[in-house]
DRENDO-1510 file (C-alpha; in Angstrom, 1 decimal, always signed):
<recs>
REC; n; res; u; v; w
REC; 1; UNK; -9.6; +31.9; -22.1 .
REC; 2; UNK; -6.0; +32.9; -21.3 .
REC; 3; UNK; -2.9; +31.4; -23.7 .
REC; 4; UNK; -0.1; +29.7; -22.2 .
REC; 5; UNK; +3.1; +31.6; -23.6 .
REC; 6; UNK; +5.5; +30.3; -21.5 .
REC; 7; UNK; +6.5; +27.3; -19.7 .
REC; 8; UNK; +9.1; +28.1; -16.5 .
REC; 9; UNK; +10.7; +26.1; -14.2 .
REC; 10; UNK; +12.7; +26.4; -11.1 .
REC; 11; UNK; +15.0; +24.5; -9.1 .
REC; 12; UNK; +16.5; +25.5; -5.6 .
REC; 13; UNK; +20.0; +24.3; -4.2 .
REC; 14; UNK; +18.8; +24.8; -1.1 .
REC; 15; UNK; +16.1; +21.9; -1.1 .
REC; 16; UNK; +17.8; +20.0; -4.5 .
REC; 17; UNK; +14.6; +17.0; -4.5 .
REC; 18; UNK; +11.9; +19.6; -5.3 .
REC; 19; UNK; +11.4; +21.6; -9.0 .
REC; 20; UNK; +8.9; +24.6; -9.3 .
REC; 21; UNK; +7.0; +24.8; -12.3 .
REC; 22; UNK; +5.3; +28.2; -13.5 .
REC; 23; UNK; +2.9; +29.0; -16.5 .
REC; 24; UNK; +2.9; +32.6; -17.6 .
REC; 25; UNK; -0.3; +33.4; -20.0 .
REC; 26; UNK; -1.3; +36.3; -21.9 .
REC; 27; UNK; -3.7; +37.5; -19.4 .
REC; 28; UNK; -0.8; +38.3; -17.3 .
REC; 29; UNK; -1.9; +35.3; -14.7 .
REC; 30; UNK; +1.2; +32.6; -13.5 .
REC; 31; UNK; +0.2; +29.5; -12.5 .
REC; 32; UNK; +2.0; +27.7; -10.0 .
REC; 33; UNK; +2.9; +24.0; -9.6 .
REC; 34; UNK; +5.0; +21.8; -8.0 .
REC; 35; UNK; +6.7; +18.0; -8.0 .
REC; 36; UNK; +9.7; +16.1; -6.5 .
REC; 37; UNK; +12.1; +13.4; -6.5 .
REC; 38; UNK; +14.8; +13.8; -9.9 .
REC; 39; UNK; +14.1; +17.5; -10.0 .
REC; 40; UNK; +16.6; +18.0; -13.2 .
REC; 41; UNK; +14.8; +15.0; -15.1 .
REC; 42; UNK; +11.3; +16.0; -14.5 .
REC; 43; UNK; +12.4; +19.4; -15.5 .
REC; 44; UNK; +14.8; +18.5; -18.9 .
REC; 45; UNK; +11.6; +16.5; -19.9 .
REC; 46; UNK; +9.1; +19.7; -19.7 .
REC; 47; UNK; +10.9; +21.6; -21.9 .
REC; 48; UNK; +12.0; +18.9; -24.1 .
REC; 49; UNK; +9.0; +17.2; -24.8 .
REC; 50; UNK; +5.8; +19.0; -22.9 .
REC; 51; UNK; +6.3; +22.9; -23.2 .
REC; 52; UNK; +6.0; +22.5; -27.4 .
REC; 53; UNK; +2.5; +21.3; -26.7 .
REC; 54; UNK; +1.5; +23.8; -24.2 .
REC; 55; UNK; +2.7; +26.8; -25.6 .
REC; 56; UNK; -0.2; +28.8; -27.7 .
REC; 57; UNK; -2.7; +26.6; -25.8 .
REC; 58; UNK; -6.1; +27.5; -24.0 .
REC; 59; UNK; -4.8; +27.0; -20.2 .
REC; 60; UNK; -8.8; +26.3; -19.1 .
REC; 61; UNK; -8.3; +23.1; -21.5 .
REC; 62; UNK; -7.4; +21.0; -18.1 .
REC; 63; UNK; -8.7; +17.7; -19.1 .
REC; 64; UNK; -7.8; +18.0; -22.7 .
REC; 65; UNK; -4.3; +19.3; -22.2 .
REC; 66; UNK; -3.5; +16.6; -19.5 .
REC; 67; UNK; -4.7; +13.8; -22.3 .
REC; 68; UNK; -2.7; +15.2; -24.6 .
REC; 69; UNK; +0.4; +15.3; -22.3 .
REC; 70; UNK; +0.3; +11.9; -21.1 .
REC; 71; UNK; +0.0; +10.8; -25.2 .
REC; 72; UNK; +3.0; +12.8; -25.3 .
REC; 73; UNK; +5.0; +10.5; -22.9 .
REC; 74; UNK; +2.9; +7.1; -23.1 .
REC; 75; UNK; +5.7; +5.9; -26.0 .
REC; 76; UNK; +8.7; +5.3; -23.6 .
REC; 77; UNK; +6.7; +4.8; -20.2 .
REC; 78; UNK; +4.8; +6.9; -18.0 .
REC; 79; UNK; +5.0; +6.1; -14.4 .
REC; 80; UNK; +8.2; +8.4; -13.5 .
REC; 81; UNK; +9.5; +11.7; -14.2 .
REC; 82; UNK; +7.1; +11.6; -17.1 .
REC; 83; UNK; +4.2; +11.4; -14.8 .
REC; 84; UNK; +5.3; +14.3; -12.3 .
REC; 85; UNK; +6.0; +16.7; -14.9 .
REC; 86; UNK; +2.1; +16.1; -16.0 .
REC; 87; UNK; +1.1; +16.5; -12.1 .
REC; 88; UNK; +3.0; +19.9; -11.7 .
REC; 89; UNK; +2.1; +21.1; -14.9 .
REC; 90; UNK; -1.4; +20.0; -14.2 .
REC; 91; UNK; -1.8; +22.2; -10.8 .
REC; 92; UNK; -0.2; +24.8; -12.9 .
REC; 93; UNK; -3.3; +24.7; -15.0 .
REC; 94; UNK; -5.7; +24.1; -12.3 .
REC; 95; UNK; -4.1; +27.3; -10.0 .
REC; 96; UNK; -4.7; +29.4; -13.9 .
REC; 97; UNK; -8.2; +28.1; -13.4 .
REC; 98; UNK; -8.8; +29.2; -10.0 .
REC; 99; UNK; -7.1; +32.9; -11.0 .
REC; 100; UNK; -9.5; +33.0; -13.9 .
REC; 101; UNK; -12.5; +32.0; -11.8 .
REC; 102; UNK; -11.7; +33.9; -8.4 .
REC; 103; UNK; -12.3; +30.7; -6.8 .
REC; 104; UNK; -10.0; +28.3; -4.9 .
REC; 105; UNK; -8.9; +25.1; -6.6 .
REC; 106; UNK; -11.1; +23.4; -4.0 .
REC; 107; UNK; -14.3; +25.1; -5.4 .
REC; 108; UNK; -13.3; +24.1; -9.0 .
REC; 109; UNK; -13.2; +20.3; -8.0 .
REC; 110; UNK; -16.6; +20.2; -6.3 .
REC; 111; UNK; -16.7; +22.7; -3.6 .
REC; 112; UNK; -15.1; +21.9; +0.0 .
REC; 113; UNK; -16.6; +18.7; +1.7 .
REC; 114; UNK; -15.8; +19.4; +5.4 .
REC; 115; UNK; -15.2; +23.1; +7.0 .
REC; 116; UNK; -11.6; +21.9; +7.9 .
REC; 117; UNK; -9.4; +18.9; +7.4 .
REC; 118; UNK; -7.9; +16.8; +9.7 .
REC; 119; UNK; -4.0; +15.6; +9.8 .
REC; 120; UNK; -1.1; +13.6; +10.8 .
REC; 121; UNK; +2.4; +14.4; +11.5 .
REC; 122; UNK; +5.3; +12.1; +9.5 .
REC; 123; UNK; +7.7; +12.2; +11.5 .
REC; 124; UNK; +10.4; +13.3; +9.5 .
REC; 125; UNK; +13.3; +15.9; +10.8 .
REC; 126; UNK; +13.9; +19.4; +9.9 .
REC; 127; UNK; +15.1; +22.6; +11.2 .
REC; 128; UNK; +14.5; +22.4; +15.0 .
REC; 129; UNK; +12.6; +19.2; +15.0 .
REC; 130; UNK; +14.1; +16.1; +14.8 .
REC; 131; UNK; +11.2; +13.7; +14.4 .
REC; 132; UNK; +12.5; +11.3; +13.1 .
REC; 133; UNK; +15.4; +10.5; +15.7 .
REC; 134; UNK; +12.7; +11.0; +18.4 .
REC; 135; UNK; +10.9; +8.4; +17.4 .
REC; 136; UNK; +13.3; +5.8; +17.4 .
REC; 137; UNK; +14.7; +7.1; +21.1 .
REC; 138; UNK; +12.0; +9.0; +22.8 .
REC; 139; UNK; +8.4; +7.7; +21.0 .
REC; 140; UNK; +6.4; +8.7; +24.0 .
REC; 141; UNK; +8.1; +12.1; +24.7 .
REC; 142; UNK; +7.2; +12.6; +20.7 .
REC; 143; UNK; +4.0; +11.8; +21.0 .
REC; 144; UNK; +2.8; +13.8; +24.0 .
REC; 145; UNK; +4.6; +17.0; +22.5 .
REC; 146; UNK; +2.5; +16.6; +19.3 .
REC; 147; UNK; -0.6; +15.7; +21.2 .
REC; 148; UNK; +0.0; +19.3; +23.1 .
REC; 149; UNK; +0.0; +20.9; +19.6 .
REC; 150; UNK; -3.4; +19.5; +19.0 .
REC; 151; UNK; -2.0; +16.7; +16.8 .
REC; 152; UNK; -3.9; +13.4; +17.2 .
REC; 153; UNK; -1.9; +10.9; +14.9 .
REC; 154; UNK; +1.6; +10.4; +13.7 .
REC; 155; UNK; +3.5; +8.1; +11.3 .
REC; 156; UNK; +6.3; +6.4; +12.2 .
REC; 157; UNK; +8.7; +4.0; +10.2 .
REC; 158; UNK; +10.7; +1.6; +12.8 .
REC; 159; UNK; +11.2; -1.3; +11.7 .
REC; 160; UNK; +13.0; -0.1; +8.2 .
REC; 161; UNK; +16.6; -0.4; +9.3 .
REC; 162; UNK; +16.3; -3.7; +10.8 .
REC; 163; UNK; +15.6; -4.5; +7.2 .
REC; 164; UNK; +19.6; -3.5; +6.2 .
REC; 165; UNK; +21.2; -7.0; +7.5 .
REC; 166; UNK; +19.0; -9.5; +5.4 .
REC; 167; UNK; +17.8; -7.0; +2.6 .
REC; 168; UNK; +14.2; -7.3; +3.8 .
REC; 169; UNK; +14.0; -11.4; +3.5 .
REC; 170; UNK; +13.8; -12.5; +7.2 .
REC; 171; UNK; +13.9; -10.8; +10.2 .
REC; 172; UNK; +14.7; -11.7; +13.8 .
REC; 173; UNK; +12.6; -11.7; +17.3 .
REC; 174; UNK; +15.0; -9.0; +18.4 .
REC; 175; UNK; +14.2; -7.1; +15.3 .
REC; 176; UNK; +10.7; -7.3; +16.0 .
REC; 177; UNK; +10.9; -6.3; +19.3 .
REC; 178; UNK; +12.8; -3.2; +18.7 .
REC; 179; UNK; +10.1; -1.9; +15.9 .
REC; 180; UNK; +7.0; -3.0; +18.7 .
REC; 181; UNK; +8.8; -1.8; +21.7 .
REC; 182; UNK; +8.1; +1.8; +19.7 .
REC; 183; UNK; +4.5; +0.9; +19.3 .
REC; 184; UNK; +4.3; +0.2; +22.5 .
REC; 185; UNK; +6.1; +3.2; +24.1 .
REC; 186; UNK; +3.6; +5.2; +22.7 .
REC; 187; UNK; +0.4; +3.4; +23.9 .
REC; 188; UNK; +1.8; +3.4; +27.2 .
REC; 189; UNK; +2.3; +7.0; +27.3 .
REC; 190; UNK; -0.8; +8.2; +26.0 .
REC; 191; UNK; -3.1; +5.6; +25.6 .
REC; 192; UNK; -5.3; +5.7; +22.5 .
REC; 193; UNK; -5.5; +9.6; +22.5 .
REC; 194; UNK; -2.6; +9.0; +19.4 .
REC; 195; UNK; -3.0; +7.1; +16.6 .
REC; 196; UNK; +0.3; +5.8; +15.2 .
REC; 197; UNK; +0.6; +4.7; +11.4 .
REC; 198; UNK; +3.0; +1.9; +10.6 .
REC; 199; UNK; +5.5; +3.3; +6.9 .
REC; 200; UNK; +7.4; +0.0; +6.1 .
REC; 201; UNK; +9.2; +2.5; +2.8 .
REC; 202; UNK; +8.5; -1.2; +1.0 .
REC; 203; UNK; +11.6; -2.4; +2.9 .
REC; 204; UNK; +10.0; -6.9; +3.0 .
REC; 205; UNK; +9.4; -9.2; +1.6 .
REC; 206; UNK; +5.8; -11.1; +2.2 .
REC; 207; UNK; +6.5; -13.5; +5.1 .
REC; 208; UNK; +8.3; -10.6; +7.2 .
REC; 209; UNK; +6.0; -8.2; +6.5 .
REC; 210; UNK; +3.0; -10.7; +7.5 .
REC; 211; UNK; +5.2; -11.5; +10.7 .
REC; 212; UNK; +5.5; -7.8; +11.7 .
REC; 213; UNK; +1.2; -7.1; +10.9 .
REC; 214; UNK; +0.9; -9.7; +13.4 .
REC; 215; UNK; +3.4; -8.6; +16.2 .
REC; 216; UNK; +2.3; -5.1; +16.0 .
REC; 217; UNK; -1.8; -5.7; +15.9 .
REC; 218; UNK; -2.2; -5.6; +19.8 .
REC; 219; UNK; -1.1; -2.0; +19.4 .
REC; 220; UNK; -3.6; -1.1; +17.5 .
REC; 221; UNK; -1.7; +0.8; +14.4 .
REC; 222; UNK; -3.7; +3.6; +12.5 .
REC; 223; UNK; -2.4; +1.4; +9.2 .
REC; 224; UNK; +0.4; -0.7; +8.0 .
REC; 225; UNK; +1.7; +1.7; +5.4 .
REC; 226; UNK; +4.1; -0.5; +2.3 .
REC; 227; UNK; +5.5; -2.8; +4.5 .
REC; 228; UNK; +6.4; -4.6; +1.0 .
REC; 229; UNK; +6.5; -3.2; -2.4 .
REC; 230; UNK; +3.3; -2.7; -3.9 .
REC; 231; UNK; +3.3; -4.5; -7.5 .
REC; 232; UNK; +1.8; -7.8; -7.1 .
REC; 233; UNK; -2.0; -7.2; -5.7 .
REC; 234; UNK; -2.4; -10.8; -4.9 .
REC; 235; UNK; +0.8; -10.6; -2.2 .
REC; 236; UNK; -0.7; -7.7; -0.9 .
REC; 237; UNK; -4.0; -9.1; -0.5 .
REC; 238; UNK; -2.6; -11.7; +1.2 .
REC; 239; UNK; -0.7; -9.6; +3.7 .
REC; 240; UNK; -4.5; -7.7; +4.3 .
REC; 241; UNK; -5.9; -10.9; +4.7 .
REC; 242; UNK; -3.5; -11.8; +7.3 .
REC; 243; UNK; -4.1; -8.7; +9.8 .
REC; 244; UNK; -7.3; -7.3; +11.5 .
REC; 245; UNK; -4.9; -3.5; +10.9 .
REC; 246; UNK; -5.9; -1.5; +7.8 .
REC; 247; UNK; -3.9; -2.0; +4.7 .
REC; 248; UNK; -2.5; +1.3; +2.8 .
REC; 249; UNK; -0.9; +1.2; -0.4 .
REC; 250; UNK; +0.6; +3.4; -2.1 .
REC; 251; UNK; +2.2; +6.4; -3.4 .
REC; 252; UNK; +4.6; +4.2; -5.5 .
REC; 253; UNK; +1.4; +3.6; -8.0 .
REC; 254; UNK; +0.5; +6.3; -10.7 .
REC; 255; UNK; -2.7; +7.1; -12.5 .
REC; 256; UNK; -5.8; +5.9; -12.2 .
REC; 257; UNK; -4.8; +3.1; -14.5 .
REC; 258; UNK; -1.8; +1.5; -11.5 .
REC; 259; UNK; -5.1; +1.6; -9.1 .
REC; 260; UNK; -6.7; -0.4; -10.6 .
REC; 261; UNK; -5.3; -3.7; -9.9 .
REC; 262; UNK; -5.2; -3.3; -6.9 .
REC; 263; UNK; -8.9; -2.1; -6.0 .
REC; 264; UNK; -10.1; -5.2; -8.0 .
REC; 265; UNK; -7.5; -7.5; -6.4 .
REC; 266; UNK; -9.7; -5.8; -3.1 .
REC; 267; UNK; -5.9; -5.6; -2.0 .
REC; 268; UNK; -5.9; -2.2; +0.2 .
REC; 269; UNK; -8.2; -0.5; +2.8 .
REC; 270; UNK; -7.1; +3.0; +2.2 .
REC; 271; UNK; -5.6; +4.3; -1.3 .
REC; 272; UNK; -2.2; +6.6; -0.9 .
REC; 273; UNK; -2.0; +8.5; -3.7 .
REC; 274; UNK; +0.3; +11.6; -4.1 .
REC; 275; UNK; -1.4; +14.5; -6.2 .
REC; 276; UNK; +2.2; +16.2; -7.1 .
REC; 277; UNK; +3.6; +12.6; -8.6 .
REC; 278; UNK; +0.2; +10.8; -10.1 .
REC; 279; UNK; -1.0; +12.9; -12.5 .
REC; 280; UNK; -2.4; +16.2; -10.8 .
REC; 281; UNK; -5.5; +17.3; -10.0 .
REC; 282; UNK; -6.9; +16.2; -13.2 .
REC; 283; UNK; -5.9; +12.1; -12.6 .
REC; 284; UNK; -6.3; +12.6; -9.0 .
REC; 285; UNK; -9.8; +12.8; -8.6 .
REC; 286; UNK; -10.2; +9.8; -10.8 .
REC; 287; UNK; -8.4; +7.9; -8.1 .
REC; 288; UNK; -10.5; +8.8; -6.2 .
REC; 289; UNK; -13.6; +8.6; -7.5 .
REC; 290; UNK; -12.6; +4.8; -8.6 .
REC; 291; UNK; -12.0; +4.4; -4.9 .
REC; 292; UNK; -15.5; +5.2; -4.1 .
REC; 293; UNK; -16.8; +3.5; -6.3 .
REC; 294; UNK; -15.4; +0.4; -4.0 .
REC; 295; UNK; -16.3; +2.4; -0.5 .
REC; 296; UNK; -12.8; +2.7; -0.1 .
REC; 297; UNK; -11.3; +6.1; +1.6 .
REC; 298; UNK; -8.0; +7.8; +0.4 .
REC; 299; UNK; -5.3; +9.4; +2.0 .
REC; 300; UNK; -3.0; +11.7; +0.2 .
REC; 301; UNK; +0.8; +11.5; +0.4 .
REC; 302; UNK; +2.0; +14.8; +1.5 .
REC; 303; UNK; +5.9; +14.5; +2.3 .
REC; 304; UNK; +6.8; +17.1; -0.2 .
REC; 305; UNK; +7.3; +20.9; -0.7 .
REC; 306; UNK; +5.6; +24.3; +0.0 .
REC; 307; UNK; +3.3; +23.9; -3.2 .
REC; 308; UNK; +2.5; +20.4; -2.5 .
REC; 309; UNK; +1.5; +21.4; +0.7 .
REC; 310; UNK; -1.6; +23.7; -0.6 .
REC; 311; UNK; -1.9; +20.9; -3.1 .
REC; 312; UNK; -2.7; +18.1; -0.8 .
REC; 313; UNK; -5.2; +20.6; +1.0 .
REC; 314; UNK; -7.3; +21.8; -1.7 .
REC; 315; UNK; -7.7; +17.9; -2.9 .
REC; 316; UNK; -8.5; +17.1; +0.7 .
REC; 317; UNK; -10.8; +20.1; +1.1 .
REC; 318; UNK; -12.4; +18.7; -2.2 .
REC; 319; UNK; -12.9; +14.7; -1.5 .
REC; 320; UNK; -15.6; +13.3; -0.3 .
REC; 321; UNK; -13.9; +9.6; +0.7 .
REC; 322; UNK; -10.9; +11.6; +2.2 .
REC; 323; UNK; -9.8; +9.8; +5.3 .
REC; 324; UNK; -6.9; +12.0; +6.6 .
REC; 325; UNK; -4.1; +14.4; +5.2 .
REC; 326; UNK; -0.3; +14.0; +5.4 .
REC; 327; UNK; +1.3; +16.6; +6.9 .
REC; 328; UNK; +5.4; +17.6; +8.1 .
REC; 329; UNK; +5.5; +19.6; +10.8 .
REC; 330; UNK; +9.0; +19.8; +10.2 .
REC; 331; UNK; +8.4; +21.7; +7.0 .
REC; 332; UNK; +5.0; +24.1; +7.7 .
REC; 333; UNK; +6.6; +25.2; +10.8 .
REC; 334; UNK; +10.0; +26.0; +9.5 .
REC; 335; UNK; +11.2; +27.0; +6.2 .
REC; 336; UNK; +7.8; +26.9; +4.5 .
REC; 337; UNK; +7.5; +30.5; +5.6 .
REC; 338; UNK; +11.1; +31.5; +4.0 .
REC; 339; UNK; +9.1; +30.6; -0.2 .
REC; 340; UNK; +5.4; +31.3; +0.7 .
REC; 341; UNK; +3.4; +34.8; +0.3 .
REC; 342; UNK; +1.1; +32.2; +2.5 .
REC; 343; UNK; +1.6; +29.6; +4.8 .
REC; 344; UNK; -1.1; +26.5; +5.7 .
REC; 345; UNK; -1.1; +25.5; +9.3 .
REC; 346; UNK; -3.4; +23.1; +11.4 .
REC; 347; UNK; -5.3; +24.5; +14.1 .
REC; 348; UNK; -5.9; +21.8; +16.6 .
REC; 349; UNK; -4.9; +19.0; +14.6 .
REC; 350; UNK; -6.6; +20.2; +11.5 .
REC; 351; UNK; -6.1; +22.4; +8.4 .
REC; 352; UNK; -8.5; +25.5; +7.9 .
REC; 353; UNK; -9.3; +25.6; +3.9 .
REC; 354; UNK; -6.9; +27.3; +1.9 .
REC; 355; UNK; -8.1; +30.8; +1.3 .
REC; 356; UNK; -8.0; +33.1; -2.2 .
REC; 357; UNK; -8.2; +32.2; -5.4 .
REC; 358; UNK; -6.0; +29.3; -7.3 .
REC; 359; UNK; -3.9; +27.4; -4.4 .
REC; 360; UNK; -3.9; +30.5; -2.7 .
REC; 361; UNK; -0.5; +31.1; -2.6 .
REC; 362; UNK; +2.7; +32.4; -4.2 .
REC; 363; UNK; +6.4; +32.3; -4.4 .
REC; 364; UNK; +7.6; +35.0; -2.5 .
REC; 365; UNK; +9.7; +37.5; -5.1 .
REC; 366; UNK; +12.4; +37.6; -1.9 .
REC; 367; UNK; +12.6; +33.6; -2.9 .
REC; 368; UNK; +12.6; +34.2; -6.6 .
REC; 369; UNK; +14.9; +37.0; -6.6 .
REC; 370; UNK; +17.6; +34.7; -5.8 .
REC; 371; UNK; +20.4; +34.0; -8.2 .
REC; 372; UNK; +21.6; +31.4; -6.7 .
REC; 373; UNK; +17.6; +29.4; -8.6 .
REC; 374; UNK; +18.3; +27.3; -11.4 .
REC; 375; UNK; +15.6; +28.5; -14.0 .
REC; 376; UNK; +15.0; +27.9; -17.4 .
REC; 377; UNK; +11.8; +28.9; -20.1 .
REC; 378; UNK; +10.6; +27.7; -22.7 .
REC; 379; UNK; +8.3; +29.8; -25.0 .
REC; 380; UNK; +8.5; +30.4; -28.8 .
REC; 381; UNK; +5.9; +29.4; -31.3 .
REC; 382; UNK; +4.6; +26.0; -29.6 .
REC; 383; UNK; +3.4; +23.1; -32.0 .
REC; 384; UNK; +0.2; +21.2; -32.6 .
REC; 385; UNK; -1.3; +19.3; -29.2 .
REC; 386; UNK; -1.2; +16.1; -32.0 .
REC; 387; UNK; +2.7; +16.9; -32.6 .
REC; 388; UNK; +3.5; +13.2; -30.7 .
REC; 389; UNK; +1.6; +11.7; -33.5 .
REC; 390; UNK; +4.9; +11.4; -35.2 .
REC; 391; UNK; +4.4; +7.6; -37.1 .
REC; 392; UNK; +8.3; +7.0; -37.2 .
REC; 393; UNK; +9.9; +9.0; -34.3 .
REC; 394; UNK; +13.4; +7.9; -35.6 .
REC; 395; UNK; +13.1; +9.7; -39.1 .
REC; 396; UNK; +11.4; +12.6; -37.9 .
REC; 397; UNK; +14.0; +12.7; -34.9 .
REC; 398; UNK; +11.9; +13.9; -32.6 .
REC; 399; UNK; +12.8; +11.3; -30.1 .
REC; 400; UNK; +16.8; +13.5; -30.4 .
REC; 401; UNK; +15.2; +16.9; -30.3 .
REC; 402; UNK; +17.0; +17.3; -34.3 .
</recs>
């Protein structure tokens, strides 16, 4: 048993879309977690509402506490800053666990499933790579220099900015052939030694997304990736049903319980879920054991920080229907380094398993010793896990933090 006594959390100027979040127990063990997107909300909302419940609490209590959490927020809505502070608190927990144990996080969940664990590059830019304008002027160049790092697939978004003119409601022949003529590039240039996923960042509506599935299939895409936004399974069933390519969706959906639809709509091919925005460890292998359960594989969205990094690993490491791992190169290879005791790299296109216990790594104290870190802790007393159970929120004035 170790007691949670405090409840930290950390935001960098440097990189303002991601929030740290650390649990400090009287066993002297911190665990470590991580989320993005609205750093400042996620984090106002842990100390406001979430840190009350934790505080005093057994941090081995994974699927109770995360139960109790997501009570906690269920009044107003969920899916949002709500949701990611449960999924960084939760890997908070879950790295406790693995300090407790001496195991990795991958052993907790069921033990590794494959000796290593194979990737894809998202082309985004960073530091001294600049993905994401290669792609867009130089595809082929792109893909051979990844291919020469042992990287086998990529994802690539072209056709997003050809949405800008119409909002996403028609597009053009010339539009089209700009997005394919990327497609294309590549195949040309390597052949199929690189797999290319489609990312459409939900930028159409159905008919233009069903008219780009089409003009892109003799290309052979790894998947088409949110070409439209997610929320009606029956549209996206009908853009799967309109293309021989695998269907992906999506990252956008959180908990077990926005899956749902969609697997019994049979609307996807592949499940995107992100394990630092749905709901942790704890939700995340729901996911994807529901997936399973429909002999679907999933494929964890990994676009986001240092901690998210191990994060997606150990889950991968973990899952049996995993199909591949995000990955930025941009990121491992450049300022991961500057916040990490430990780094994860691939090694021919795939990851080794994190080593050490928890996530198997740290903040660096160089990284925490800044002062230029917006931190804030919330300790104290702590309340009841049942302290949500408030009957009239408006009298008790919970809801005002009176």
């Amino acid at each position: 048993m170790a007691k949670i006594t405090a409840v930290e959390t950390i935001l960098d100027p440097r990189h303002p879309l991601l929030l740290w979040v650390r649990l400090h127990t009287d066993a002297g063990l911190v665990g470590l977690g991580e989320t993005f997107q609205s750093p400042r909300a996620v984090a106002e909302l842990i100390h406001q509402t979430l840190a009350t419940l934790l505080v005093g609490q057994d941090a081995t209590r994974t699927d109770l506490l995360w139960h109790h959490m997501f009570k906690a927020v269920h009044y107003a809505g969920y899916a949002g800053a709500e949701m990611r502070a449960i999924s960084a608190i939760d890997i908070a927990l879950w790295d406790l666990l693995g300090k407790l144990a001496n195991q990795p996080v991958y052993t907790l969940l069921g033990g590794a499933c494959r000796e290593s664990i194979p990737t894809y590059n998202t082309c985004i830019s960073g530091g001294r790579y600049n993905d994401h304008e290669r792609f867009h002027a130089d595809p082929a160049g792109l893909a051979k220099e990844l291919l020469s790092q042992g990287i086998r697939a990529m994802k690539i978004w072209p056709f997003d900015d050809q949405a800008v003119p119409t909002i996403g409601q028609a597009i053009s022949p010339k539009q089209l052939e700009y997005g394919v003529s990327k497609l294309r590039a590549i195949r040309d240039a390597v052949g199929d030694e690189m797999d290319v996923a489609l990312e459409g960042h939900c930028c159409w509506n159905l008919p233009s997304a069903i008219r780009i599935a089409r003009a892109v299939e003799p290309y052979r895409p790894m998947w088409l990736e949110e070409l439209m936004p997610p929320d009606d399974p029956a549209a996206t069933r009908q853009l799967r049903e309109s293309t021989s390519t695998p269907l992906v969706t999506s990252e956008r959906l959180m908990t077990r319980f926005g899956f749902q639809p969609v697997l019994e709509a049979r609307a996807a091919d592949i499940l995107m879920l992100d394990v630092v925005w749905t709901g942790g460890f704890t939700e995340s292998r729901k996911i994807a054991a529901q997936a399973a359960t429909h002999q679907l594989p999933v494929a964890p969205h990994n676009p986001g920080g240092p901690v998210s990094h191990f994060v997606a690993a150990h889950f991968s490491a973990s899952t049996y229907n995993l199909f591949i791992m995000e990955s930025v190169r941009a990121f491992y290879l450049t300022w991961f380094d500057e916040v990490l005791t430990h780094n994860l790299v691939p090694v021919d296109g795939s990851f080794p398993l994190p080593a050490g216990p928890g996530l198997g790594t740290e903040l660096r104290e160089e990284f925490l010793a800044r002062t230029d870190l917006v931190r804030q802790v919330s300790s104290g007393q702590g309340g009841p896990l049942s302290g949500y159970a408030v009957g009239d929120p408006f009298r008790t004035g919970s809801l005002w933090g009176e």
